[in-house]
One Martini backbone bead per residue (centre of mass of N, CA, C, O) as a GRO file, in nm:
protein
  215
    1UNK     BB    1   0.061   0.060  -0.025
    2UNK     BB    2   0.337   0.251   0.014
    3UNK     BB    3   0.408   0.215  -0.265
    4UNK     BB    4   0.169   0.293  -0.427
    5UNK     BB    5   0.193   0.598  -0.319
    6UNK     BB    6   0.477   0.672  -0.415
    7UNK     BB    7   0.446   0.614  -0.711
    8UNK     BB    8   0.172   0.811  -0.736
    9UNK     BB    9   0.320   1.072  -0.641
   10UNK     BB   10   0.568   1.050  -0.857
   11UNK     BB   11   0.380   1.084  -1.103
   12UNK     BB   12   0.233   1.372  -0.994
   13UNK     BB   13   0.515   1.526  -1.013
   14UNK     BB   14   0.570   1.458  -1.346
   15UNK     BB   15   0.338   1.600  -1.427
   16UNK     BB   16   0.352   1.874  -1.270
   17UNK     BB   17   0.620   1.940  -1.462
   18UNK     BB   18   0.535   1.891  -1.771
   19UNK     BB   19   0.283   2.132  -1.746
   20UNK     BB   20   0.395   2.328  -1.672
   21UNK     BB   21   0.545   2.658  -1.739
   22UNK     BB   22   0.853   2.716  -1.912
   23UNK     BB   23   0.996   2.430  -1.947
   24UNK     BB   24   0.968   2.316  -2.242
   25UNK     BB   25   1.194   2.592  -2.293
   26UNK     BB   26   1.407   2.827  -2.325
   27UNK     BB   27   1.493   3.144  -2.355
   28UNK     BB   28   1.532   3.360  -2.602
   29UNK     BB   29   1.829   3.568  -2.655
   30UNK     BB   30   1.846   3.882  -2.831
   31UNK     BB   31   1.898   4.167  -2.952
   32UNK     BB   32   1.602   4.305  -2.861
   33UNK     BB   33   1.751   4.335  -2.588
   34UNK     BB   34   2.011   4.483  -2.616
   35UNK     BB   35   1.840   4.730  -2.742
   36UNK     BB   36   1.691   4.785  -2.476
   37UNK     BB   37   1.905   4.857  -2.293
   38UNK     BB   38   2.064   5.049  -2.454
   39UNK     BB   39   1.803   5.278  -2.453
   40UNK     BB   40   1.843   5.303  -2.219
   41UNK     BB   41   2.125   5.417  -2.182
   42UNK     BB   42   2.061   5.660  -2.313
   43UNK     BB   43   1.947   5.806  -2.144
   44UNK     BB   44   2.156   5.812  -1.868
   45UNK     BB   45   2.351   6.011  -2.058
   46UNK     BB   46   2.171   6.233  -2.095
   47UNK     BB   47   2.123   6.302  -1.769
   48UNK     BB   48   2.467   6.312  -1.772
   49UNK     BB   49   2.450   6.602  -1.973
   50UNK     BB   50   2.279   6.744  -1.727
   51UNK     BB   51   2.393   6.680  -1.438
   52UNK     BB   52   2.625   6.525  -1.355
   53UNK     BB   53   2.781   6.275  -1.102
   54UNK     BB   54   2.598   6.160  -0.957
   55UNK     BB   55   2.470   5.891  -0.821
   56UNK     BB   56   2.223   5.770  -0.966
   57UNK     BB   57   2.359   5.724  -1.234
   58UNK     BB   58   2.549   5.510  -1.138
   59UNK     BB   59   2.316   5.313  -1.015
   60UNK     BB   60   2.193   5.276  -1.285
   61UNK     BB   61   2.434   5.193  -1.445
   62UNK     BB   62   2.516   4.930  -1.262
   63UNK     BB   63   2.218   4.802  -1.264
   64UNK     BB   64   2.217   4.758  -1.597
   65UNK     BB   65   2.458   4.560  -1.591
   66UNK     BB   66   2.350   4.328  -1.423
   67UNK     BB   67   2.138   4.266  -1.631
   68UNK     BB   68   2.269   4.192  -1.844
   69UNK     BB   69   2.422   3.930  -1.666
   70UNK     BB   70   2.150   3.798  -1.624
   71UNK     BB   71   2.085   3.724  -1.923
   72UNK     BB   72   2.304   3.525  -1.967
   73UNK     BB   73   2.109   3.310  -1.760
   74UNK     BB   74   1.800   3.300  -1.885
   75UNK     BB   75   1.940   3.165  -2.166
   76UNK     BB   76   1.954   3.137  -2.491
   77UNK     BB   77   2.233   3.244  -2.701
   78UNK     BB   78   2.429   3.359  -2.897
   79UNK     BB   79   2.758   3.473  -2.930
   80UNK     BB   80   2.696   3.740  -3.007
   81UNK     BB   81   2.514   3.822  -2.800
   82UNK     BB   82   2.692   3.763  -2.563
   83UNK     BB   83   2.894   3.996  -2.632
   84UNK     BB   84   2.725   4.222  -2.615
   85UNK     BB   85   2.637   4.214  -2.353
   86UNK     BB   86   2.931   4.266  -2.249
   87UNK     BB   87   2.950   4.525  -2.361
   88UNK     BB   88   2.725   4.666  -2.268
   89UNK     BB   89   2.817   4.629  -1.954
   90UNK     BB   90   3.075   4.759  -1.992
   91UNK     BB   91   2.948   5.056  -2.049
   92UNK     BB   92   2.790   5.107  -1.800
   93UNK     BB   93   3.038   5.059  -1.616
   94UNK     BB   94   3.188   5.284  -1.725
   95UNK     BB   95   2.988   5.509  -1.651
   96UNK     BB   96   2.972   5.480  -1.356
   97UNK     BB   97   3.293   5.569  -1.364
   98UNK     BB   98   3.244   5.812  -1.429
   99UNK     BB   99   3.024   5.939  -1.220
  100UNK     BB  100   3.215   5.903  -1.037
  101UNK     BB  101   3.474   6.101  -1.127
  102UNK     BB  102   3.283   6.343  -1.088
  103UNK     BB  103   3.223   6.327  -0.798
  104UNK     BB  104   3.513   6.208  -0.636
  105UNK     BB  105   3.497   5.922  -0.643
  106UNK     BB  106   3.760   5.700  -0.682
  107UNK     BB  107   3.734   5.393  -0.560
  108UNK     BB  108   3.459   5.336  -0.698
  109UNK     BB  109   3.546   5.377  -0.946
  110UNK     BB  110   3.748   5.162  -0.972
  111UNK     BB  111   3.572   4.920  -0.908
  112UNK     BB  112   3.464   4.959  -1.186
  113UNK     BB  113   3.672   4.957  -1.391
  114UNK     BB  114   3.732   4.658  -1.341
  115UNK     BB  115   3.487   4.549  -1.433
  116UNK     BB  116   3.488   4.670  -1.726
  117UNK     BB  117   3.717   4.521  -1.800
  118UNK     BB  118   3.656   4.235  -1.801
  119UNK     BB  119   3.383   4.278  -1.972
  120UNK     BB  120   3.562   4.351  -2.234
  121UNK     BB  121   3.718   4.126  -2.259
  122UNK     BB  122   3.465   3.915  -2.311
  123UNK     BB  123   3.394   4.084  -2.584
  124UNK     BB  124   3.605   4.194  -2.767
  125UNK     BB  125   3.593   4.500  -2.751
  126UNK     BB  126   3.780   4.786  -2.854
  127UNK     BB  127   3.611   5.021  -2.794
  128UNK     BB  128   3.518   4.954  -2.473
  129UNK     BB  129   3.865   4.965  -2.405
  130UNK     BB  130   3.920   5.220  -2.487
  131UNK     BB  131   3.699   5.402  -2.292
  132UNK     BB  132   3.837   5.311  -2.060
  133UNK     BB  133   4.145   5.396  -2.059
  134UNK     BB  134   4.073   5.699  -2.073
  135UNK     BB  135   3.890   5.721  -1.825
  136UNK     BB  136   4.185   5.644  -1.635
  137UNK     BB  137   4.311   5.863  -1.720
  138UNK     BB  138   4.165   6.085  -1.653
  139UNK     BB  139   4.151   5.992  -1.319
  140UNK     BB  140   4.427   6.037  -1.291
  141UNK     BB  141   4.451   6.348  -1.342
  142UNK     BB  142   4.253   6.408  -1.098
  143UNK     BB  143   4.473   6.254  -0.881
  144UNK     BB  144   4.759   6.344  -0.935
  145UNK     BB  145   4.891   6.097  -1.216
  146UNK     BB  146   5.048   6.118  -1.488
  147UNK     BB  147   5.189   5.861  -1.507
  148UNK     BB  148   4.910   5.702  -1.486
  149UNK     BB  149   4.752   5.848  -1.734
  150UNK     BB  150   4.988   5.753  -1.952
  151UNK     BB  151   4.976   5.453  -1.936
  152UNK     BB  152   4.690   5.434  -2.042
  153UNK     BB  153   4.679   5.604  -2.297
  154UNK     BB  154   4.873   5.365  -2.406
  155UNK     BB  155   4.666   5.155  -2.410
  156UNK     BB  156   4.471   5.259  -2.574
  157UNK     BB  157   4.678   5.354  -2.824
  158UNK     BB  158   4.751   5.028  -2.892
  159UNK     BB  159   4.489   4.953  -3.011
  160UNK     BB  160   4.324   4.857  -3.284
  161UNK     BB  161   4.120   5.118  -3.307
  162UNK     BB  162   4.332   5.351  -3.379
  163UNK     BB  163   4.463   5.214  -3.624
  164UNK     BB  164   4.159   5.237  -3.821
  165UNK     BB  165   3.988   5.450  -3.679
  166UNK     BB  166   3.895   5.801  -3.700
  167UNK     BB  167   3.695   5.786  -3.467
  168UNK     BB  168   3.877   5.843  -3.234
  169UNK     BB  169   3.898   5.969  -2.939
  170UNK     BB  170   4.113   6.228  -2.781
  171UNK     BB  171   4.284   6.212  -2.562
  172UNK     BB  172   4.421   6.296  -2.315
  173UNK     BB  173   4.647   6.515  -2.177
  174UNK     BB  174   4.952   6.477  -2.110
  175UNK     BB  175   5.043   6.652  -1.772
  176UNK     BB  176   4.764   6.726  -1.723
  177UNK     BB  177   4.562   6.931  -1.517
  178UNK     BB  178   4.291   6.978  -1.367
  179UNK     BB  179   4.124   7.280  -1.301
  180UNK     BB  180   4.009   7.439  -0.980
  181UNK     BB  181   3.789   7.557  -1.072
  182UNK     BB  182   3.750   7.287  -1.278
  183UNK     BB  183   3.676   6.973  -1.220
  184UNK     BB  184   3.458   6.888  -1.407
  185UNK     BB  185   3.409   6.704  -1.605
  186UNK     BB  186   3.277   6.601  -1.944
  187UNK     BB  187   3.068   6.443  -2.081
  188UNK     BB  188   2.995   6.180  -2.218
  189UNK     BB  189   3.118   6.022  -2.489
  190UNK     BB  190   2.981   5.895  -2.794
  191UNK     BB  191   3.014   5.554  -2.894
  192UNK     BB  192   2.964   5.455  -3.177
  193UNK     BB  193   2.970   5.140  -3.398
  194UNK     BB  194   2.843   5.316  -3.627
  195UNK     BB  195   2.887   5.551  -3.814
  196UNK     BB  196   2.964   5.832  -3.837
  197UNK     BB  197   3.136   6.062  -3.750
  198UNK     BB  198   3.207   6.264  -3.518
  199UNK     BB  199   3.270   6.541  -3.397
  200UNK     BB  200   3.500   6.716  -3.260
  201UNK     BB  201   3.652   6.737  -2.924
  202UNK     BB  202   3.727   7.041  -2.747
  203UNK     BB  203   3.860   7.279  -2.556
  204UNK     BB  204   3.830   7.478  -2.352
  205UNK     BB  205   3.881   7.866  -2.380
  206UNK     BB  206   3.954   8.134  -2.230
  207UNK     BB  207   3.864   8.428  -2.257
  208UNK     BB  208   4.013   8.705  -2.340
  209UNK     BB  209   4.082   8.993  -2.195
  210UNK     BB  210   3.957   9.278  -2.236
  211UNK     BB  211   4.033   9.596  -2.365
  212UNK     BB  212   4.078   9.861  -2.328
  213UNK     BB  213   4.051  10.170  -2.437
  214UNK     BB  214   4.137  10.451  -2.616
  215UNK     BB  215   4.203  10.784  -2.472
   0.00000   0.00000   0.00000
């Protein structure tokens, strides 16, 4: 008798779990996910270029890099996809670097830096390594480190994407030191992986003191 209880329960747990709904395939994770989180992202930028370095874009942007690495385990994806995400993911985690830079967090920069970096790793991507590279040039610079500064920004230089984008923008100034009445960066620069190169930003010049009239 309690065999065949045995039995009869295993059997409706086996049924009760191929009814189940959601078992009988994984979730296929494709481009219309990563172009969706890209989409949020953009926004954040945004956010980025009104307000600069708040805490709020930080962990927005750093808490968007987590969804893409959730998408990761959610379900099935080629490999494109899946460098995308990587690639989205460090992208993210960068600008979190920014946002904390602008702010003068510089420790949890540095540790953003470190996962977008193995996170750019892992995509192959070599804009968004460029990008940190740059990033952390910046980071050194404000930090009163030119020394290190100068070498980030030769790994940046040494990247195959300088070497054949011409739309590659301009690496940090080595040995400037950002002044001290503007220490605030300027918005994280947009770097479209298609399509047209930007204008290339220039540094601002304050401009000459008026001239007396002459008397």
């Amino acid at each position: 008798m309690k065999r065949r209880t045995l039995v009869g329960g295993i059997a409706a747990a086996a049924a009760a779990a191929a009814a189940a709904p959601g078992t009988a395939s994984p979730r296929r994770i494709g481009m219309s996910d990563v172009n969706r989180l890209n989409k949020r992202f953009a926004e954040i930028i945004a956010s980025d270029h009104r307000h600069g370095g708040q805490l709020g874009i930080e962990q927005r942007a750093a808490a968007l890099a987590d969804e893409a690495l959730n998408l990761q385990n959610a379900g099935s994806a080629t490999q494109r996809v899946r460098s995308n995400l990587y690639a989205s993911a460090a992208a993210f985690r960068s600008s979190a670097m920014w946002a904390a830079i602008d702010g003068r967090r510089y420790d949890v920069a540095k540790a953003h830096r470190r996962e977008a970096q193995a996170l750019a790793e892992m995509s192959g991507d070599q804009a968004i390594k460029f990008r940190i590279w740059s990033h952390a040039g910046t980071m050194c610079q404000h930090m009163g480190r030119p020394a290190d500064a100068l070498a980030a920004n030769a790994v940046a230089r040494n990247l195959h994407l300088t070497r054949r984008d011409p739309c590659s923008p301009p690496l940090a100034w080595p040995g400037r030191r950002p002044s001290t009445a503007r220490r605030r960066t300027a918005p994280e620069p947009a770097l479209p992986r298609h399509g047209r190169c930007p204008p290339p930003s220039r540094p601002r010049r304050s401009r000459p003191a008026s001239r007396p009239a002459p008397g």
